[in-house]
C-alpha positions as CSV (number, residue, x, y, z in Angstrom):
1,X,-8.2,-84.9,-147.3
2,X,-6.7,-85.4,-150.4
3,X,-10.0,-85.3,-152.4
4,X,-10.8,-81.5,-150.3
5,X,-7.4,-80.3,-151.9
6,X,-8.0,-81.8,-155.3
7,X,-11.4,-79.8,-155.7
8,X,-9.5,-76.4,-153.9
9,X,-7.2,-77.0,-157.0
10,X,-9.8,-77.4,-159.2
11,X,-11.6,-74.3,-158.4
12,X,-8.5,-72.0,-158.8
13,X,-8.2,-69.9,-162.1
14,X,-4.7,-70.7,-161.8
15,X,-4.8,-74.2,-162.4
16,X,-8.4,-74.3,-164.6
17,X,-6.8,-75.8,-167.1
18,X,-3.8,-78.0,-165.7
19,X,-4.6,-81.7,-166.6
20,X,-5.7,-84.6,-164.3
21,X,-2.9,-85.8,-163.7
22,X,-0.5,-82.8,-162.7
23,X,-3.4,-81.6,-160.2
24,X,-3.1,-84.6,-158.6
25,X,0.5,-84.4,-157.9
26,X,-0.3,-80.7,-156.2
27,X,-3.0,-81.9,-154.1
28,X,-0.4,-85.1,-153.0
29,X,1.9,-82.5,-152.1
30,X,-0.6,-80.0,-150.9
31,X,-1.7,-78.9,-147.0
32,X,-4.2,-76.7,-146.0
33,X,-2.8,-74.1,-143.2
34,X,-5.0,-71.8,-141.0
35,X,-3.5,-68.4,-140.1
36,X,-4.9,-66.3,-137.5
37,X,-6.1,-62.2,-138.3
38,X,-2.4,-60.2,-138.3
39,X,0.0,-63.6,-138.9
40,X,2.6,-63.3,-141.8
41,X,2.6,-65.7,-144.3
42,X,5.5,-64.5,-146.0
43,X,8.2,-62.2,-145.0
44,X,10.2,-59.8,-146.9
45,X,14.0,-60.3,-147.1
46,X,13.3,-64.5,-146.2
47,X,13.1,-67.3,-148.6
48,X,9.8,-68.4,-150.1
49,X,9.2,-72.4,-149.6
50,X,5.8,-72.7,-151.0
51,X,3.3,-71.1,-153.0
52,X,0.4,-70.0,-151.3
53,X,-3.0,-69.9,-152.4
54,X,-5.9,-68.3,-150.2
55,X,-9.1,-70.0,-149.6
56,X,-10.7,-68.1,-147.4
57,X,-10.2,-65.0,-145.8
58,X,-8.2,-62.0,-147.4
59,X,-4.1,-61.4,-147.3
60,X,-2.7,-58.0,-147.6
61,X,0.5,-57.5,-149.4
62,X,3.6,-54.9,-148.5
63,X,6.9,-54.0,-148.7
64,X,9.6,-51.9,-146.6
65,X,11.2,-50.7,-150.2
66,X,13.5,-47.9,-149.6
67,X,12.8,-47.4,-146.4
68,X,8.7,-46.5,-146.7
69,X,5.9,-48.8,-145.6
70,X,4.2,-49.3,-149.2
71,X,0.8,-51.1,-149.2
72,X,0.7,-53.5,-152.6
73,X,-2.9,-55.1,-152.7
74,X,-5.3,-57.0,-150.8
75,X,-6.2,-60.2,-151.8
76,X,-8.4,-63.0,-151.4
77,X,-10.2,-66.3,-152.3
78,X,-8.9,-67.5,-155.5
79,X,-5.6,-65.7,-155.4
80,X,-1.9,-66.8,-154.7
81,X,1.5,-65.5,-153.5
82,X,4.7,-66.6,-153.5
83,X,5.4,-67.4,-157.2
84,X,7.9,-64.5,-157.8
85,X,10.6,-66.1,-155.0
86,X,9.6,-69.7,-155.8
87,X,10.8,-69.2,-159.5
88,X,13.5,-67.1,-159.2
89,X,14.7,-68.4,-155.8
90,X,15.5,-64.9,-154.2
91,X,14.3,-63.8,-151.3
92,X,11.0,-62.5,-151.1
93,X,10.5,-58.8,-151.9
94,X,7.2,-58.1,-150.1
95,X,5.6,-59.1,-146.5
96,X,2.0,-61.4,-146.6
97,X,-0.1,-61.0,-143.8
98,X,-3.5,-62.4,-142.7
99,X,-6.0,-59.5,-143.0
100,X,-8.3,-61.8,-141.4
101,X,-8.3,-65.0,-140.4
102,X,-7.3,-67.3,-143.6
103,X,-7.1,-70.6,-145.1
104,X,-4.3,-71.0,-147.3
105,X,-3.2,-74.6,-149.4
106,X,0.6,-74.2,-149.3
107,X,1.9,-75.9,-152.9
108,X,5.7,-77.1,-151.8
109,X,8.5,-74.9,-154.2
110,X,9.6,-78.6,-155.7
111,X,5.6,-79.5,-156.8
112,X,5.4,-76.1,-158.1
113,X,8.7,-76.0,-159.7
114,X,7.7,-79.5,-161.4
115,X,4.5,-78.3,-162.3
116,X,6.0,-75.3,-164.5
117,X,8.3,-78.0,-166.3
118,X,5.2,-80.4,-167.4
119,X,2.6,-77.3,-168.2
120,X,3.5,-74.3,-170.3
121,X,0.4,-72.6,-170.1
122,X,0.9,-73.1,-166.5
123,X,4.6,-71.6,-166.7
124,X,3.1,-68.7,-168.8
125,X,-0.1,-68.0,-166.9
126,X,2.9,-67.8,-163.8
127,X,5.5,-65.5,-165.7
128,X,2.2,-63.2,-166.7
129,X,1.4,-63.0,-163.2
130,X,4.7,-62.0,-161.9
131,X,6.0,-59.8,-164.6
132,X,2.5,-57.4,-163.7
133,X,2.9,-57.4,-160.0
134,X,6.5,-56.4,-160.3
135,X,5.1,-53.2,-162.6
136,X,2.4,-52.7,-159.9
137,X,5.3,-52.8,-157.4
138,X,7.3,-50.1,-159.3
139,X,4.4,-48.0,-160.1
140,X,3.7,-47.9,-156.1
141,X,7.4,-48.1,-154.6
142,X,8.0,-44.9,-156.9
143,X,5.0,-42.7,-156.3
């Protein structure tokens, strides 16, 4: 099973070009999850424990933010949640749901949290990530 995870890993942008070694230590600390058509994978207002990264299947992302139902993005194969709580240990500030049925490689907060320490471009490729969903956020919440 490990060896699956490894290659999932290995196939995500996100961790292109994260060495041998750290990937490794994901996919050691790595599960694959199936979530059925309408299940959250995240909630907004709860804490985040891992970083999740689809493999199939697509996830649609909103928020509650003063009071209106705001629809963020849809996402799929490839793409990951998560990271904004998992870094800065707040709660997390949108809802995840299944769009359809999904498989999802949940990356534990302390293996992520390790995994920023040993890679900068990893920590930075993170950060980039975050700092434009939380314009996107704004841009939408305010409309």
């Amino acid at each position: 099973m490990t060896d699956v995870l490894l290659n999932t890993l290995r196939k995500s942008p996100l961790f292109e070009q994260v060495s041998e070694d750290l990937l490794q230590m994901l996919s050691e600390n790595a599960k694959l999850v199936s979530f059925s058509s309408g299940q959250s994978l995240i909630e907004e207002g709860k804490q985040v424990e891992n970083l999740v990264l689809v493999v199939e299947g697509s996830i649609k992302v909103f928020t509650n933010a003063f009071g209106k139902h705001v629809d963020l993005k849809e996402m799929g194969p490839g793409d990951y949640v998560g990271e904004v709580s998992l870094l800065s240990g707040k709660a997390a500030t949108a809802t995840v749901q299944a769009a359809s049925d999904v498989e999802a490689l949940l990356l534990p907060k302390k293996a992520i949290q390790d995994a920023v320490a040993a890679d900068e471009h990893l920590r930075k490729r993170i950060e980039g990530t975050t700092l434009q969903r939380a314009k996107d956020t704004l841009g939408k919440v305010l409309q």
